[in-house]
C-alpha positions as CSV (number, residue, x, y, z in Angstrom):
1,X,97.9,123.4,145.8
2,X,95.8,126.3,146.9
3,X,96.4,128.3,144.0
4,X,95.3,125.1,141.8
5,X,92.4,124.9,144.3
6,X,91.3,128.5,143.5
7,X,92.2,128.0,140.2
8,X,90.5,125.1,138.8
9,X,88.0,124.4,141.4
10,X,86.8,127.2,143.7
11,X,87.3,130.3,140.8
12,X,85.6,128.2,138.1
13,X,82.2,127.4,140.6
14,X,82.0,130.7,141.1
15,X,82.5,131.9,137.3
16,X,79.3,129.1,136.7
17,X,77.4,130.6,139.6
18,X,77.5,133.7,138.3
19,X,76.6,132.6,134.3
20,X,73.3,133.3,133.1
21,X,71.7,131.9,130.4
22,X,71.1,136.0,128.8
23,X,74.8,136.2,129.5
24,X,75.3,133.4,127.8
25,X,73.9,133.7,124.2
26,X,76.0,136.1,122.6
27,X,78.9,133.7,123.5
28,X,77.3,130.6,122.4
29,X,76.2,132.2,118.7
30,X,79.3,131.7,117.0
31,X,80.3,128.5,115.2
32,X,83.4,127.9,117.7
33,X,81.4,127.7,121.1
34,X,78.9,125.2,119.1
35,X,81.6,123.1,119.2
36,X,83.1,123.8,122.5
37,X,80.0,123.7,124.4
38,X,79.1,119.7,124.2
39,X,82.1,120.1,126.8
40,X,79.7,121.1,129.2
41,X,77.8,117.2,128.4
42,X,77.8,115.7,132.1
43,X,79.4,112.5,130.6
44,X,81.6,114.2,128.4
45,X,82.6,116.9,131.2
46,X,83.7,114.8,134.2
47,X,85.9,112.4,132.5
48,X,87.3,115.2,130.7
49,X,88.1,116.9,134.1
50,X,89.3,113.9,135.8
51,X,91.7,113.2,132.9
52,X,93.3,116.8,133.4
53,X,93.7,116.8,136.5
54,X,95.4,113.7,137.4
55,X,97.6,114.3,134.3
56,X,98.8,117.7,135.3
57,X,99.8,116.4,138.6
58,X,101.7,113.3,137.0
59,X,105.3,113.9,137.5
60,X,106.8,115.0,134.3
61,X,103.8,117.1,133.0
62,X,104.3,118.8,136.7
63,X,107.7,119.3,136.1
64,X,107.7,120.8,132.5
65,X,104.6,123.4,134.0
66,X,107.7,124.5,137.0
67,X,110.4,125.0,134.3
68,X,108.4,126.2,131.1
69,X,106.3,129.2,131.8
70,X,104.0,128.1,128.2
71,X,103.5,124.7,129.7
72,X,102.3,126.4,133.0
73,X,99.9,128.5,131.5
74,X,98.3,125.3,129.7
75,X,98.1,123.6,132.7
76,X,96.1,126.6,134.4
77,X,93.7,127.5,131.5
78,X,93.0,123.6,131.9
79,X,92.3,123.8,135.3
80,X,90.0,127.0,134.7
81,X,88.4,125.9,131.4
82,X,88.0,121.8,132.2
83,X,86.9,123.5,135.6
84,X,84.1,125.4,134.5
85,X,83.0,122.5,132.0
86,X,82.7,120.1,135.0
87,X,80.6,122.4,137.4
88,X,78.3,123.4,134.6
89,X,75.6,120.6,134.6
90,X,75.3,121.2,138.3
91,X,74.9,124.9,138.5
92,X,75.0,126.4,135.1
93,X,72.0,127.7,133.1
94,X,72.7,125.2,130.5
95,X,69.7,122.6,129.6
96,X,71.2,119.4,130.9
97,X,70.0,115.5,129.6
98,X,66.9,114.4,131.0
99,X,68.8,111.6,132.6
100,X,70.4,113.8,134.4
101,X,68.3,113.8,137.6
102,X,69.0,114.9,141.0
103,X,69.5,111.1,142.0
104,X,72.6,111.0,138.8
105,X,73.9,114.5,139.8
106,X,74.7,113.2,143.8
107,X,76.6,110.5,141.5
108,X,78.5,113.0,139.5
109,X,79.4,114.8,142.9
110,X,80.4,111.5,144.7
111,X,82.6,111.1,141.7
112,X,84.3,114.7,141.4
113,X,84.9,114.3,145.1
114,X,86.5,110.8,145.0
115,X,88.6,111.5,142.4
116,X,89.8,114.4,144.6
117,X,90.2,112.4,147.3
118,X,92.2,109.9,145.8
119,X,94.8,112.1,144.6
120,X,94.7,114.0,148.4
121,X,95.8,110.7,149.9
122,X,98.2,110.0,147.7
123,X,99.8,113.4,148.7
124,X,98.9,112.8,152.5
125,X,100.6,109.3,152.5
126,X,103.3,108.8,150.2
127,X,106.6,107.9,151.4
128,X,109.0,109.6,148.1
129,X,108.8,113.3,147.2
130,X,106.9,113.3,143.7
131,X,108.3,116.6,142.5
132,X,111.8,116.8,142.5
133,X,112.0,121.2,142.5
134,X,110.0,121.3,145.4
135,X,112.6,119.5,147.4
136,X,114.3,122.8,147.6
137,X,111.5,123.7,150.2
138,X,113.6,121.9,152.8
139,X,116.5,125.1,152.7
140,X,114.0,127.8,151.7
141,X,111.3,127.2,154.3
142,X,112.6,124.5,156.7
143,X,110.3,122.5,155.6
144,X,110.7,118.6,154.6
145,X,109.7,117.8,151.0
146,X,107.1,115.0,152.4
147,X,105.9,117.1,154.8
148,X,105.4,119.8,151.8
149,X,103.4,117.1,150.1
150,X,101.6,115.9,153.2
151,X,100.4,119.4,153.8
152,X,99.3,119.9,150.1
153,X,96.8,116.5,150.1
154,X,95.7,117.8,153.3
155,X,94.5,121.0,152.0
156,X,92.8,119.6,149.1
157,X,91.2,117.0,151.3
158,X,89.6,119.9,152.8
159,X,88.5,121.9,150.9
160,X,86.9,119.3,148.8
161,X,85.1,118.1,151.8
162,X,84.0,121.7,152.1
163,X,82.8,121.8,148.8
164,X,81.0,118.4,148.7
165,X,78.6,119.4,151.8
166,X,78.1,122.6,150.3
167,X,76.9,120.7,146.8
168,X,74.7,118.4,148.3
169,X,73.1,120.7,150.2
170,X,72.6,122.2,147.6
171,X,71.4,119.9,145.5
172,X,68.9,118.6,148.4
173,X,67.3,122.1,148.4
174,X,66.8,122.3,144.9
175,X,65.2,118.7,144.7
176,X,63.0,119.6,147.6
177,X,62.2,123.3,145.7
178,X,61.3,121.2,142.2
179,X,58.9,118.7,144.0
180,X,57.2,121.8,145.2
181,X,57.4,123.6,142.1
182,X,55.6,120.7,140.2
183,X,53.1,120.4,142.7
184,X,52.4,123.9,142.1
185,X,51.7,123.2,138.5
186,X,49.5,119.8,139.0
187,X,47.4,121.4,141.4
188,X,46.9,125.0,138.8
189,X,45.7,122.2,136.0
190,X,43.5,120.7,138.2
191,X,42.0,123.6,139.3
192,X,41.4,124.7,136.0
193,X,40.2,121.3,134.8
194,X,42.8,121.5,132.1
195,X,45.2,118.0,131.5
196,X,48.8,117.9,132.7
197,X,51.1,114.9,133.2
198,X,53.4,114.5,136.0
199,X,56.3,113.8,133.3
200,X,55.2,117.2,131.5
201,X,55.4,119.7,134.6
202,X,58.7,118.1,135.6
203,X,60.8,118.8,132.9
204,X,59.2,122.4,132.9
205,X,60.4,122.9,136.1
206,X,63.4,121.4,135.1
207,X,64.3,123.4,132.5
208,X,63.1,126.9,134.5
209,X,60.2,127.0,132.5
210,X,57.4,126.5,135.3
211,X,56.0,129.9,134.5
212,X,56.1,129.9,131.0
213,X,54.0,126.7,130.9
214,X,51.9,128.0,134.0
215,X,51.0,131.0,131.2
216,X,50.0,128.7,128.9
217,X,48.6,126.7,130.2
218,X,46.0,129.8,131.7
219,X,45.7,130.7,128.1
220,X,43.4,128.6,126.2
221,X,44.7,129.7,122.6
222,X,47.8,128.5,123.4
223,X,47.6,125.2,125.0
């Protein structure tokens, strides 16, 4: 479970952290990542995510990645790759939907969290050991394969916890940071006399473009 954790949660929010969107071009020119990257789509993303990784914890799919190393090396790429997809409307440089507002993206972490949660308390209170090659735990480690399990849900339950306060403060900060930001904006066009709708600053700011249109807009040739 950790190494899942750092794997397809922890590893792939910092890999989006650290994306840029000059980093990013190069990789996005070619033909393929035009078609890979509507995987980053909020409502393509998350369901996309939530579909790998209750299916790589289903019981057979779980059990092929323990006895085939090819299977095993799917399931992590999917963890990384389906990983990266889901954090990137939150914290990657890509232009998100414009329904995507702060107000959806607490939704889309209430959601990723749930869904984490969900499968931590099926770990933390099931009464049958889901994965029969762990069993061997009991004679390895002297530990009891429920137990085992128990233990597992337990550390995902943290760390998603973690994670989710982290987000929202986040999130909350970056909100607060817009407001101000398109403030900033109203108040230059009214001190310049020079027309500006509400709408119009926010999705500037939105798209981390408040300067650009704050140059324009204090260039007259190119309002």
């Amino acid at each position: 479970m950790v190494q899942h954790i750092l794997l397809g949660d922890l590893g792939a929010l910092g890999l989006v952290l650290g994306l840029t969107g000059p980093l990013l071009a190069p990789v996005l020119r070619p033909r393929m990542a035009r078609v890979v990257r509507p995987l980053a789509h909020p409502a393509l993303a998350l369901p996309l995510w939530m579909v790998n990784l209750y299916g790589w914890h289903l019981s057979a799919l779980y059990q092929a990645s323990l006895e085939h190393p090819v299977v095993h090396a799917l399931m992590h790429a999917g963890f990384v790759g389906l990983g990266i997809a889901m954090w990137m409307p939150l914290f990657g440089p890509l232009p998100t939907p414009r329904w995507f507002t702060d107000w959806v993206m607490l939704l889309y972490v209430f959601v990723v969290r749930l869904a984490g949660a969900l499968l931590a308390n099926f770990f933390i209170w099931t009464q049958s050991a889901v994965y029969p090659d762990y069993a061997e735990g009991q004679r390895l480690w002297a530990i009891e394969p429920l137990a085992d399990q128990g233990l597992a849900g337990g550390i995902l339950m943290i760390e998603g916890s973690v994670v989710t306060l982290g987000a929202l403060l986040w999130l909350f900060l970056r909100a607060a940071q817009r407001q101000e930001d398109t403030q900033q904006l109203l108040d230059f066009a009214a001190d310049h006399d020079i027309e500006l709708s509400p709408e119009r600053a926010a999705r500037a700011v939105h798209a981390g473009r408040a300067d650009a249109l704050r140059a324009r807009l204090a260039d007259p040739e190119r309002q």
